[in-house]
Phi, psi and omega in degrees: 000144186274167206256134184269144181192130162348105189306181190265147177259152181268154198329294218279335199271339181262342159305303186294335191288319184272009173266348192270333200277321197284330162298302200273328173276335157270340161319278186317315189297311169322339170256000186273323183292329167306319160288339167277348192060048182267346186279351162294353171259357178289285208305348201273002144328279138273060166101327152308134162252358189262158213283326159317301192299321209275332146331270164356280185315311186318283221276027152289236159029299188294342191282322188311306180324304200276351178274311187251026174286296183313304190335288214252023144222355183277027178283283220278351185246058156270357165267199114298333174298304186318287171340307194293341202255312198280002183261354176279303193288323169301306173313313144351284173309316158310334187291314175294295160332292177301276159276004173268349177206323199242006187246319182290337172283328212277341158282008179087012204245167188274149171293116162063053190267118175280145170189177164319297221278333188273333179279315169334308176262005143294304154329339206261299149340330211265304168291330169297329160283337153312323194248313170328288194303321151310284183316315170304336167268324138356290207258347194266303155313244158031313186269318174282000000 
């Protein structure tokens, strides 16, 4: 007997699932940062200090994350277990990206600077991808 499995969703159905996976994991990191007061520093991107823009900038960022998390994992997340493991290790990679290389050049900051405040926001990447690959399975189970 053949081994039963999920049809594969299609290109448009693994965007929105990653936009909807990319909203719900920054919304909570958004609120983690937000309680720490990162976001007038989110916001010092462009130019700003306020905390409504470093919002924006976030959940910009988190929808950018979350499209191209479904592109490049969504084959591999078809499950939740899978979603939770490739949406950990993205969040990770991003940890690296984000605040470790393109937000520390573009603020002037020293490069791939370990600290509290950086181990924090690993953790903090760390739950986003987490709840990314959910939502991503989440809504792509559903859909197909």
């Amino acid at each position: 007997m053949a081994a039963m499995t999920r049809p594969r969703a299609d290109t448009g159905n693994k965007v929105v699932g990653g936009v909807v996976g990319g909203i719900a994991g920054g919304i909570v990191f958004g609120l983690l940062m937000a309680w720490m007061g990162m976001m007038p520093m989110i916001a010092s991107m462009a130019g700003s200090n306020s905390p409504a823009v470093g919002w924006l900038i976030h959940l910009a960022i988190s929808i950018f994350i979350g499209v191209t998390f479904a592109l490049i994992f969504g084959e591999r997340s078809a499950t939740y277990g899978a979603g939770l493991l490739w949406g950990a290790i993205y969040g990770a990679i991003w940890w690296v990206l984000g605040p470790l290389l393109i937000m520390s050049a573009l603020l002037g900051m020293p490069l791939f600077m370990i600290n509290s405040t950086t181990l924090m926001s690993l953790l903090g990447h760390i739950i986003y991808g987490l709840l990314l690959g959910l939502g991503f399975v989440w809504y792509t189970t559903r859909r197909s």
